[in-house]
C-alpha positions in Angstrom: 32.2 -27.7 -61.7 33.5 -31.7 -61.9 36.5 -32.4 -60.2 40.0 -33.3 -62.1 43.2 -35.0 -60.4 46.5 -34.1 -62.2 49.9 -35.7 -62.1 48.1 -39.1 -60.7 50.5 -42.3 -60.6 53.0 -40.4 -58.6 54.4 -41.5 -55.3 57.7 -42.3 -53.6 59.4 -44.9 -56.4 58.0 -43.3 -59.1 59.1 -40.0 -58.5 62.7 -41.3 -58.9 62.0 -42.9 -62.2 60.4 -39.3 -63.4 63.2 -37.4 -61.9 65.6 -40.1 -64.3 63.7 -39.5 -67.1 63.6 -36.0 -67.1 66.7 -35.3 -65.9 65.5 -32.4 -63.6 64.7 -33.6 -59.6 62.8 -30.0 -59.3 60.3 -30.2 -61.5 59.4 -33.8 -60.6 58.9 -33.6 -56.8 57.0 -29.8 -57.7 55.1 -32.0 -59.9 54.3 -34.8 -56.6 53.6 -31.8 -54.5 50.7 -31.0 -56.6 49.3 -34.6 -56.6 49.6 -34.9 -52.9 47.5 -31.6 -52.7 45.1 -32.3 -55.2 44.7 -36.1 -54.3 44.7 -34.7 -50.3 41.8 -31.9 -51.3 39.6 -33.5 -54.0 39.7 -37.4 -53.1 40.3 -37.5 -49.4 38.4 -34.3 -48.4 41.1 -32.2 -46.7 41.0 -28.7 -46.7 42.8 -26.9 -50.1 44.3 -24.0 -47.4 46.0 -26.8 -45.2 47.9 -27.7 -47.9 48.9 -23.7 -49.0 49.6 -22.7 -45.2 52.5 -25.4 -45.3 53.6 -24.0 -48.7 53.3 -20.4 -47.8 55.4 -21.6 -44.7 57.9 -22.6 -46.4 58.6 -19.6 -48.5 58.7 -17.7 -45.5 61.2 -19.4 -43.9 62.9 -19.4 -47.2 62.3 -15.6 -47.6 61.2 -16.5 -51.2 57.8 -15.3 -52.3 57.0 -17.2 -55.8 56.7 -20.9 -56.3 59.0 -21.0 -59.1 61.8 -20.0 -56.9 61.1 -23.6 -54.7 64.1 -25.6 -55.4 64.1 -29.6 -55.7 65.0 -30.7 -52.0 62.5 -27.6 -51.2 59.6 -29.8 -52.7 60.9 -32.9 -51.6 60.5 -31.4 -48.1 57.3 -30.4 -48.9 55.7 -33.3 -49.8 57.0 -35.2 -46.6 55.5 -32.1 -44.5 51.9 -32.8 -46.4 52.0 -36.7 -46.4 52.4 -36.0 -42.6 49.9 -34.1 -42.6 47.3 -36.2 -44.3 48.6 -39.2 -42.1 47.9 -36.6 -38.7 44.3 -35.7 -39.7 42.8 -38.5 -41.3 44.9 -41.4 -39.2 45.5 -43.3 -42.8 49.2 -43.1 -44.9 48.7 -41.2 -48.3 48.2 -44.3 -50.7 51.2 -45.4 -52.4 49.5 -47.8 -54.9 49.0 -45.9 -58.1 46.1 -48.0 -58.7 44.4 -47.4 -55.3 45.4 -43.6 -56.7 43.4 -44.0 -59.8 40.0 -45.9 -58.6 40.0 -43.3 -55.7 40.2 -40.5 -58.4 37.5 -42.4 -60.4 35.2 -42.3 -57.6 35.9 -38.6 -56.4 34.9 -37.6 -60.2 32.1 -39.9 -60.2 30.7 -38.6 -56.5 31.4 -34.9 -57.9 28.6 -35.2 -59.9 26.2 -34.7 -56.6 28.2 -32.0 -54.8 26.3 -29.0 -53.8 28.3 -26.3 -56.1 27.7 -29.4 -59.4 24.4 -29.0 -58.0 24.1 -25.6 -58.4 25.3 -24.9 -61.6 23.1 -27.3 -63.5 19.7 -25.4 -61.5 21.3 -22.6 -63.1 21.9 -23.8 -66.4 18.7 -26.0 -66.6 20.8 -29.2 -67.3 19.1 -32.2 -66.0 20.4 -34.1 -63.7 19.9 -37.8 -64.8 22.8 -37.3 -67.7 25.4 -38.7 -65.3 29.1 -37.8 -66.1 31.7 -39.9 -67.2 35.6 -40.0 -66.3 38.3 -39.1 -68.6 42.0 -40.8 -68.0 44.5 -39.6 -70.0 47.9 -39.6 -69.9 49.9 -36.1 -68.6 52.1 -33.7 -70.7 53.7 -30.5 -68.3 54.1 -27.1 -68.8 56.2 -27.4 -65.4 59.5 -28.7 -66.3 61.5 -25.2 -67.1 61.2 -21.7 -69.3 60.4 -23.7 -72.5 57.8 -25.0 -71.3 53.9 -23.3 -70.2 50.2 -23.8 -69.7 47.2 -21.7 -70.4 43.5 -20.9 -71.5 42.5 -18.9 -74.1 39.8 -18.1 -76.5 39.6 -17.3 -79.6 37.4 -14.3 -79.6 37.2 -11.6 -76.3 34.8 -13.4 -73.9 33.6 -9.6 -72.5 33.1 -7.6 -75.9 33.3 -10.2 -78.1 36.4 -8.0 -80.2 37.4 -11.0 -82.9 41.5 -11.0 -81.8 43.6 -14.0 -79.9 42.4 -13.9 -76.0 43.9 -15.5 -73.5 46.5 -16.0 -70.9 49.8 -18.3 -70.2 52.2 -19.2 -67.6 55.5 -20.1 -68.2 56.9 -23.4 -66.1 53.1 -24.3 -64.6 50.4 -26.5 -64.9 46.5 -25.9 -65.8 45.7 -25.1 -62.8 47.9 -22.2 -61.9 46.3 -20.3 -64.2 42.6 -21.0 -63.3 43.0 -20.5 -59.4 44.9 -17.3 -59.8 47.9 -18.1 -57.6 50.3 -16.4 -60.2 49.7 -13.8 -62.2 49.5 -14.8 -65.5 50.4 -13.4 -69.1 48.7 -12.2 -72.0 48.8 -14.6 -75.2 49.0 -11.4 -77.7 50.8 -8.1 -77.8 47.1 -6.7 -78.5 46.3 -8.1 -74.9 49.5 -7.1 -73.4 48.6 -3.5 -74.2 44.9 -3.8 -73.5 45.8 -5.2 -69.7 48.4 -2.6 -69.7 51.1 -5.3 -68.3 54.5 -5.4 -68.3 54.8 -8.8 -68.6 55.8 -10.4 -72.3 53.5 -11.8 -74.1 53.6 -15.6 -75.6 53.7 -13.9 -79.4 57.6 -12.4 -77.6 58.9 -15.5 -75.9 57.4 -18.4 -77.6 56.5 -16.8 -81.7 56.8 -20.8 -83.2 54.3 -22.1 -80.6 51.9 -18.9 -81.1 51.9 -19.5 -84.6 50.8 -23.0 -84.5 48.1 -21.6 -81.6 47.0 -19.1 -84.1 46.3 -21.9 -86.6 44.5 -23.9 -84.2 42.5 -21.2 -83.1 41.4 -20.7 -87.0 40.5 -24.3 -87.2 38.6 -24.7 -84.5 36.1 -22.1 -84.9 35.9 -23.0 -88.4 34.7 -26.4 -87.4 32.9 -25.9 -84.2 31.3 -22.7 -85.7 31.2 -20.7 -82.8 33.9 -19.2 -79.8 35.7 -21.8 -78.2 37.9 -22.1 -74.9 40.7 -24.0 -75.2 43.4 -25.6 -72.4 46.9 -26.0 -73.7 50.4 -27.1 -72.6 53.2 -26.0 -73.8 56.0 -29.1 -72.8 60.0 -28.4 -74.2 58.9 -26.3 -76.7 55.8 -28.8 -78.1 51.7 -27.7 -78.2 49.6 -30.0 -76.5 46.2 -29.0 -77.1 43.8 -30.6 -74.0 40.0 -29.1 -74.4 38.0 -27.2 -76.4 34.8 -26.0 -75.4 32.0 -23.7 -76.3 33.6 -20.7 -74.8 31.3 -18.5 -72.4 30.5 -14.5 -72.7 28.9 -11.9 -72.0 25.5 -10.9 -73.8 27.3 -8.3 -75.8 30.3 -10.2 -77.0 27.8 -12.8 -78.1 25.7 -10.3 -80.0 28.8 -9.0 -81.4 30.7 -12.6 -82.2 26.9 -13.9 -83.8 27.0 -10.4 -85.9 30.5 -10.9 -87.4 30.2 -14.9 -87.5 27.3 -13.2 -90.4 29.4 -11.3 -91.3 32.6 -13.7 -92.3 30.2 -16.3 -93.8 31.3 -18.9 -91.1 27.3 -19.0 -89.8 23.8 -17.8 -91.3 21.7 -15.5 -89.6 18.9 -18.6 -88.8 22.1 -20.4 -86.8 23.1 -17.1 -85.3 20.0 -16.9 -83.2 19.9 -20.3 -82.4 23.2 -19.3 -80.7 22.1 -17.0 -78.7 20.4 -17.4 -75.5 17.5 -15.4 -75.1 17.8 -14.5 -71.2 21.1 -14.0 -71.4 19.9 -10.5 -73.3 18.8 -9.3 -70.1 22.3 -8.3 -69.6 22.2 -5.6 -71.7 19.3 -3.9 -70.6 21.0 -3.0 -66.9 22.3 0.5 -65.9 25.9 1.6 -65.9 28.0 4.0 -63.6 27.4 7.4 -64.6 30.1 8.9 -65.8 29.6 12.3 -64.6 29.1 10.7 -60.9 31.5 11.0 -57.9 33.5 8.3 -57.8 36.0 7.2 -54.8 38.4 4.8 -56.1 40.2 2.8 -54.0 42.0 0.3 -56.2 42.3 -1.1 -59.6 42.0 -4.8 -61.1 41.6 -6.5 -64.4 38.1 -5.6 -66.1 37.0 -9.4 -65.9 33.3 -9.1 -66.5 31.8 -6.1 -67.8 29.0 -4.1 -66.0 28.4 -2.1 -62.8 27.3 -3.2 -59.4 27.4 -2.0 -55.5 26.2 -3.7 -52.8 27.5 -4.9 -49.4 30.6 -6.8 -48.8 30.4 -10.1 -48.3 33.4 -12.6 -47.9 32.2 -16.0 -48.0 29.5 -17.6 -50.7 27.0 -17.9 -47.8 26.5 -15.2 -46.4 25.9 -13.8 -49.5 23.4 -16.0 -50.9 21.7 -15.4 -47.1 21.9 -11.8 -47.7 21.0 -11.6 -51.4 17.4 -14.1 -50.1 17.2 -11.1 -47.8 16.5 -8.8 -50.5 20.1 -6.9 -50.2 22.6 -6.2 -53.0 26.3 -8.0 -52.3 29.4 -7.9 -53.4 31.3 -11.3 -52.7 35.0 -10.6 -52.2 37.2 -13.1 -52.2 41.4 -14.2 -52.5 39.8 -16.4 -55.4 37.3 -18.0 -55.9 36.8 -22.0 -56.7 34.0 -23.4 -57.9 32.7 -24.0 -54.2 31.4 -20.8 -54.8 29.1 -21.0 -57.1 26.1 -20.0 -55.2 27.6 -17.1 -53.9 28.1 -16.1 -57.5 25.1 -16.3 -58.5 23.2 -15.0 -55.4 25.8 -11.6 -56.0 25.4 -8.8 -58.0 29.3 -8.4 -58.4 32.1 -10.3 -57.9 35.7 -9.4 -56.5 38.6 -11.0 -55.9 42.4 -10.3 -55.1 44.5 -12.7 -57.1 43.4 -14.1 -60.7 43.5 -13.0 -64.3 40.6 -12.8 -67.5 40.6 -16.6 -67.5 40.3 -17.2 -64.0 37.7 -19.0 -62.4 36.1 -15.8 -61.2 36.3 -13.8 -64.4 35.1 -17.2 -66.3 31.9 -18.0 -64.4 31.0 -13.9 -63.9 31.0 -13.6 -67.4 28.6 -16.8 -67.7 26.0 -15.2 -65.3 26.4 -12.0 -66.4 28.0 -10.6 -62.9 30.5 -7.9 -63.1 33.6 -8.5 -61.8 37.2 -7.1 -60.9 39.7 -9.9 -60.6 43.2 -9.6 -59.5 43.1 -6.5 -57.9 46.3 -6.8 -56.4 46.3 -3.6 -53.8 43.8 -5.4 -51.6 44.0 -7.7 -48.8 41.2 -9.7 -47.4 41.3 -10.7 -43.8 38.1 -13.4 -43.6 38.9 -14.0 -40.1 38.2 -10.3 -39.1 35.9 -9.9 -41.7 37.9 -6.6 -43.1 38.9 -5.8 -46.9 42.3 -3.4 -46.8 43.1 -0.9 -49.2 46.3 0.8 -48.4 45.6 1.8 -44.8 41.9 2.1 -45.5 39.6 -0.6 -43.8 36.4 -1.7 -45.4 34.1 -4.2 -43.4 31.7 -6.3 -44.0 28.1 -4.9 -44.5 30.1 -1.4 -46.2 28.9 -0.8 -49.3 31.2 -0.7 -52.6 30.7 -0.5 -56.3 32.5 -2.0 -58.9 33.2 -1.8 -62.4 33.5 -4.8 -64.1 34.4 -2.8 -67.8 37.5 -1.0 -65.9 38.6 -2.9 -63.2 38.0 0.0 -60.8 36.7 -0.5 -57.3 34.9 2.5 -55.0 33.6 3.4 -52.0 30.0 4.0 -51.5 27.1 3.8 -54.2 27.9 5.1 -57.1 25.2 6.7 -59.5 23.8 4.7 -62.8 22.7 5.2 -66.0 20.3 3.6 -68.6 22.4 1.5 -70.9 22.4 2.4 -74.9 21.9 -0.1 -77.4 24.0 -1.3 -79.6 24.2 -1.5 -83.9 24.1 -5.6 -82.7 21.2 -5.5 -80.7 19.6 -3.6 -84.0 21.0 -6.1 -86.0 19.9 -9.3 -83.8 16.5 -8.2 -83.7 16.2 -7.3 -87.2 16.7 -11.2 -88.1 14.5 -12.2 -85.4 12.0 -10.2 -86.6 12.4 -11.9 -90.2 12.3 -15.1 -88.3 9.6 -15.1 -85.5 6.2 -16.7 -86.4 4.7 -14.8 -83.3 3.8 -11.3 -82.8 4.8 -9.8 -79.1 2.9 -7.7 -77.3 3.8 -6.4 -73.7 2.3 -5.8 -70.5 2.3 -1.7 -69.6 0.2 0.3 -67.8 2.2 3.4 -67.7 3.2 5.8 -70.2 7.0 5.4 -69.3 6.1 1.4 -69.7 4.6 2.0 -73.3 7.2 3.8 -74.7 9.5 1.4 -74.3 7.9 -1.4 -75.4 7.0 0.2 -78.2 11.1 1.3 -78.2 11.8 -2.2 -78.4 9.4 -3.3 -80.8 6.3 -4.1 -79.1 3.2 -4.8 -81.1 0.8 -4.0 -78.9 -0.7 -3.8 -75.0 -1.3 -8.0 -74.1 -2.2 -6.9 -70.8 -3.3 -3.4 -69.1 -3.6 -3.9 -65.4 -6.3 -1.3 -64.6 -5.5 -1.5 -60.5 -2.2 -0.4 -60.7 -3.8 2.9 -61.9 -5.7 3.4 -58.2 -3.1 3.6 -55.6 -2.7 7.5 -56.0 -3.5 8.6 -52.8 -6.2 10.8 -54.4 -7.6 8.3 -56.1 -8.1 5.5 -53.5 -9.7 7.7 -51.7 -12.4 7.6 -54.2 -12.3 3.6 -54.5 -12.4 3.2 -50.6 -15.6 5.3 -50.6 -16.8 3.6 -53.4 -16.6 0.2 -51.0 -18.0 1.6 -48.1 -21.1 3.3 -49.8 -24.3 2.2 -48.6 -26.2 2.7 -51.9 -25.7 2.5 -55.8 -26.1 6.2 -56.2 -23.7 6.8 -53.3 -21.3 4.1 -55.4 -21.7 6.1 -58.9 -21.1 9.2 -57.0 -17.5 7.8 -56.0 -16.5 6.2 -59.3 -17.8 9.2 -61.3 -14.7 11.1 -59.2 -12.2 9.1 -61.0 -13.6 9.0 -64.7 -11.5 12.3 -66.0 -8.0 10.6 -64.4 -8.9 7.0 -65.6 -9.9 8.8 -69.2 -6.8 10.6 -69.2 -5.0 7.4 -68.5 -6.3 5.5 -71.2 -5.9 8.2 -74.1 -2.3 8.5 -72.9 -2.1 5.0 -73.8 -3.6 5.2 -76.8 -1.7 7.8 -78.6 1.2 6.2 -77.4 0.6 2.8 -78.6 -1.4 4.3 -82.1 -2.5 1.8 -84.2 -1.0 -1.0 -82.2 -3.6 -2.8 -80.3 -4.1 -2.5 -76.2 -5.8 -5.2 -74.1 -7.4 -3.4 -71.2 -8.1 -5.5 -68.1 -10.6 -4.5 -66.0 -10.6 -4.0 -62.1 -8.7 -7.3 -60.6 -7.7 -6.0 -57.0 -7.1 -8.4 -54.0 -10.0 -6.0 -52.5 -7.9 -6.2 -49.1 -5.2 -4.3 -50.8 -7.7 -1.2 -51.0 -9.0 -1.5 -48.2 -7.2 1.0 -44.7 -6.1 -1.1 -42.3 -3.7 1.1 -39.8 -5.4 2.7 -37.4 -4.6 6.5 -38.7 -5.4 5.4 -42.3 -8.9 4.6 -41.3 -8.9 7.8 -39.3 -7.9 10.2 -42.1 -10.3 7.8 -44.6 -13.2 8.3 -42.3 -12.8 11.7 -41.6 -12.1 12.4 -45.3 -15.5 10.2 -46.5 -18.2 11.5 -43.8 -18.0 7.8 -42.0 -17.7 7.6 -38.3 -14.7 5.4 -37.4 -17.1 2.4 -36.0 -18.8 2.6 -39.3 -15.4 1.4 -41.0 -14.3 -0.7 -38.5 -17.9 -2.6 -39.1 -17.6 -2.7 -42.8 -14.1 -3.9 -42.5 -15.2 -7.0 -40.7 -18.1 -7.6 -43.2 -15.7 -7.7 -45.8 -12.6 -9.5 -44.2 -11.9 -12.5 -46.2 -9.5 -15.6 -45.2 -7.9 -15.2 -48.1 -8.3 -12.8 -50.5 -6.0 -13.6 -53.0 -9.3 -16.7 -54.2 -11.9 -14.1 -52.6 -13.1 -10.9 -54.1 -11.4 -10.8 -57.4 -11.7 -10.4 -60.7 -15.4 -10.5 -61.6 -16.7 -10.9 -58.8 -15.9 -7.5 -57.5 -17.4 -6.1 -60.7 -20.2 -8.4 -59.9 -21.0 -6.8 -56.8 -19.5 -3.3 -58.2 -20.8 -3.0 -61.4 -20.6 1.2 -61.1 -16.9 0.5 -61.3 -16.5 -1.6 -64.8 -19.5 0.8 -65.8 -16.6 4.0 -65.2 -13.8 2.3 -66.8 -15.8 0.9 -70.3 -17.1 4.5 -70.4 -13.7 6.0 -69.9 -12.2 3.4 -72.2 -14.7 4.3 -75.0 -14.4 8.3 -74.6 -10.9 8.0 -74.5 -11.0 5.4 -77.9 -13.1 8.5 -79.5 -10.5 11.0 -78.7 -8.0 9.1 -80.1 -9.1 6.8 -82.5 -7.7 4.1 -80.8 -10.0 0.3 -81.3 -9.4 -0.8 -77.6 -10.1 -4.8 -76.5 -11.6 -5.3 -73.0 -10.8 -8.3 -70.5 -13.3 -9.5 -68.5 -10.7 -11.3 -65.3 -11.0 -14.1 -63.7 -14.1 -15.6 -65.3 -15.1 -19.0 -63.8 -18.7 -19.3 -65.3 -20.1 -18.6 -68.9 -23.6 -17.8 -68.1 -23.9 -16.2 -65.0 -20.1 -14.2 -64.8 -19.2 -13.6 -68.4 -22.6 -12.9 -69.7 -23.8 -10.2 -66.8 -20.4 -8.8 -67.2 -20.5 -8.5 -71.0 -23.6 -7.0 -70.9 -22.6 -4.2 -68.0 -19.5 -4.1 -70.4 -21.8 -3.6 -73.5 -24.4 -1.2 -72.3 -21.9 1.3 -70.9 -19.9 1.3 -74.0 -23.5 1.7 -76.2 -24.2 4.6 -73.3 -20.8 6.0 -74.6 -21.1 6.3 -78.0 -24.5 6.9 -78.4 -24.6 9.8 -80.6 -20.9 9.5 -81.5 -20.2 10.0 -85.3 -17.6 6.7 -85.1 -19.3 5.2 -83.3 -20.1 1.6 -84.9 -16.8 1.7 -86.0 -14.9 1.8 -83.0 -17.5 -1.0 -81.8 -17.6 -3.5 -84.4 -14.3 -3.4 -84.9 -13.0 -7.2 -85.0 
């Protein structure tokens, strides 16, 4: 996310004295041409396209469609074109001085800190804020000065699956940041990766095996120190490995299940530091549906499988719309050329990412696999025109607001939505949880008040019910019905009569519970509504509710007002309604405790929202405690069940 200014120093003098050293004019105004950009885009805030619609320019009036075929006076032409440029829109020369170079490049790296996208990432990533940054200056090797020389990013275990073999990509004759922005298409590091990407395209193991070897024994090293998957920048210059970063490399909650299982496995970590390792939301990824294989699919195009997982949702091509769509409560896909990290809150505010140019290591398919977004990168076959807001795929036009799925663990993009499937668990996830288990000091319960919700907590390893929301259990149209009149009656008979309507459904509820949880225990809230959430309030649901109950209509419209509330989310809750309700908590302890005799089951009751011990908790407990004596009187487990710790 924090800017970085390569080739700095350069400018019209010393460009001669590099082209003398090197002995090779091409590479040295290719290598001023990317300063001037750079310098022009992060320092002096000009626009990174202004620069690449003078380069593309160029190589059309060259007919010539890759960078490397740019010759020397090509460059030199170049740079004069964007030095004019930078002079035309910001009325200022492009600074000679190497040293106004540098403390303008300090202060860019410095102010980066504070941009919106830095910003961003660190809400993301909880990092706080008041750590500050510091600035790195460091002298340059290039990967740009011919065939025996290259640049790329690798890491040492596959980011996406987490498969332990040599990942990465290269270029040949480029610098760092041809690889990361996608504007060639890079190479795979291994002949295992060159087949897995299906490329034609040589891998670094053909056409550089010395440097591979040494990259091979750095990789070994590294993770044997660092104990964990790194990501790692090198340069390649005349034949000699320059290694320039290494960092904790990023991945998706499977690979790091899987790279944390065999890290066990080869002794390099213990279980305990395996955990630690692992970031608990990042789990979450795992539990999201994928495309359904037997589904109709309508593929359009093909990319590189950058970030595994599924996703459809509306096209969007810029990060703001769709972080203005997705706060709208819509599913997007942000398609993009590429994407830089300006983007970042696009990213995240997406369910899927796309883009046109870039490879595994690109910025796209890096971040993605941070969030935990799928994404297709480098699907070559399409062409985005922002301008008109259209996406096309060999003839076929796909606007914005269209809906498209991708699949992040093929590469494939379709039309349309495409049917999911509940994800299966892996031997990891087994494994993972087996040493938490051995770890944890806590026990877990969940909250469910479903059957479908209690059997897979107790799939996952749940240890009981923490939290049973009994009013989730009313809004059957049936049984509302039954609370409404309950509200409106005029008379506690008239009230028991309505609740006693919905003891056999709440029984049945809670036994279902309870012979799906067993022995494990359940904490059964009773009624907490919002009481306006119960209440009719259109004028045909009062209708049918009157008609239905025996009220005239001016009946409920008179109750309605009696029992309007300014706000009834600190109103009638909790206790209070069972204060002025007690025939309700009387039906649900009774149905609790018939339904605990069935099945055995030693239920604990809440009491919500309790503000006072004496005069809430104590008439509640003793409604609570006379029903459930009512309930078992006469029951043969009956003390049991009741004084039951």
């Amino acid at each position: 996310m924090m800017d970085t200014v390569l080739n700095l120093g350069l400018n019209d003098k010393t460009v001669q004295g590099l082209i003398k050293k090197s002995g090779d004019a091409r590479f040295a105004w290719d290598s001023y041409r990317r300063f001037v950009q750079m310098y022009g885009d992060v320092v002096m805030g000009l626009e990174h396209h202004d620069f690449e619609e003078i380069l593309e320019q160029h190589k059309r009036d060259e007919d010539i469609s890759e960078d490397t075929d740019v010759t020397a006076e090509g460059w030199e032409k170049i740079v004069g074109l964007y030095k004019e440029m930078v002079r035309k829109e910001l009325g200022k020369p492009f600074p000679e001085d190497p040293y106004e170079q540098l403390w303008g490049a300090i202060g860019a790296v410095f102010g980066s800190w504070m941009v919106p996208r830095a910003v961003t990432y660190r809400h993301i990533h909880d990092i706080p804020s008041d750590w500050g940054t510091a600035v790195n200056v460091q002298s340059m090797v290039f990967g740009n000065m011919g065939d025996d020389c290259a640049t790329g990013v690798a890491f040492t275990r596959d980011p996406s699956t987490g498969e332990n073999y040599f990942y990465g990509e290269y270029l040949i004759n480029a610098q760092g940041e041809d690889v990361v922005a996608g504007i060639r298409t890079p190479q795979s590091l291994t002949l295992k990766g060159k087949e897995k990407e299906g490329s034609e395209l040589p891998a670094m193991e053909e056409t550089m095996p010395d440097v591979f070897a040494q990259l091979c024994d750095v990789r070994a090293r590294l993770e044997k120190h660092y104990r964990d998957m790194q990501d790692v920048e090198f340069t390649v210059q005349k034949g000699k490995l320059f290694m320039l970063q290494t960092r904790t490399g990023k991945r998706t909650a499977a690979a790091a299940l899987k790279i944390a299982v065999d890290m066990v496995g080869e002794k390099l970590i213990t279980e305990e530091e395996a955990l630690l390792k692992l970031d608990p939301q990042s789990l979450d990824q795992l539990l999201h549906p994928a495309l359904d294989p037997m589904a109709h699919k309508q593929i359009v195009a093909k990319g590189l499988p950058a970030s595994p997982g599924a996703a459809s949702g509306e096209i969007v091509f810029s990060a703001d719309e769709a972080e203005k769509k997705a706060g709208a409560g819509h599913k997007v896909i942000l398609c993009r050329v590429e994407t830089s990290p300006e983007d970042i809150h696009g990213m995240h505010a997406a369910a899927g990412i796309l883009t046109t140019r870039g490879g595994m290591t690109s910025h796209a398919a890096v971040v993605a696999r941070g969030m935990g977004r799928a994404c297709v990168a480098g699907a070559g076959a399409i062409s985005i025109d922002y301008k008109s807001g259209v996406m096309r795929i060999e003839g076929v036009e796909i606007k914005a607001g269209e809906t498209i799925t991708i699949d992040g663990s093929t590469g494939e993009v379709m039309l349309g939505e495409v049917a999911t499937i509940d994800p299966e668990l892996s031997d990891d996830f087994a494994a993972v949880m087996g040493w938490a288990d051995k770890a944890r000091r806590m026990k877990v319960r969940t909250n469910a008040e479903t059957p479908l919700d209690a059997r897979t907590a107790v799939g996952f390893g749940a240890e009981g019910i923490g939290l049973c929301r009994t009013e989730h259990m009313f809004f059957d149209p049936e049984r509302i019905q039954h609370v409404r009149e309950m509200i409106f009656a005029t008379n506690a008979q008239y009230r028991r009569d309505a609740v006693a309507k919905l003891l056999p459904a709440q029984r049945g509820d809670f036994v279902e519970l309870f012979e799906i949880m067993g022995a494990r225990p359940v904490t059964i809230r009773l009624l907490d509504p919002p009481l306006h959430e119960f209440m009719p309030h259109e004028a045909g649901d009062i209708k049918t509710f009157a008609e239905a109950a025996g009220f005239q209509e001016d009946q409920v419209h008179r109750r309605l007002g009696e029992l309007a509330e300014a706000n009834p989310m600190l109103g009638h809750r909790g206790c209070r309604l069972g204060i002025t309700y007690p025939e309700i908590y009387e039906m649900q302890v009774r149905a609790i405790f018939e339904a605990a005799i069935e099945t055995g089951a030693v239920p604990e009751i809440m009491i919500p929202l309790v503000a006072t011990k004496k005069k809430e908790l104590a008439l509640m407990k003793d409604v609570v405690d006379k029903a459930a004596q009512k309930s078992l009187k006469n029951r043969e487990n009956a003390w049991n069940i009741w004084s039951a710790p």
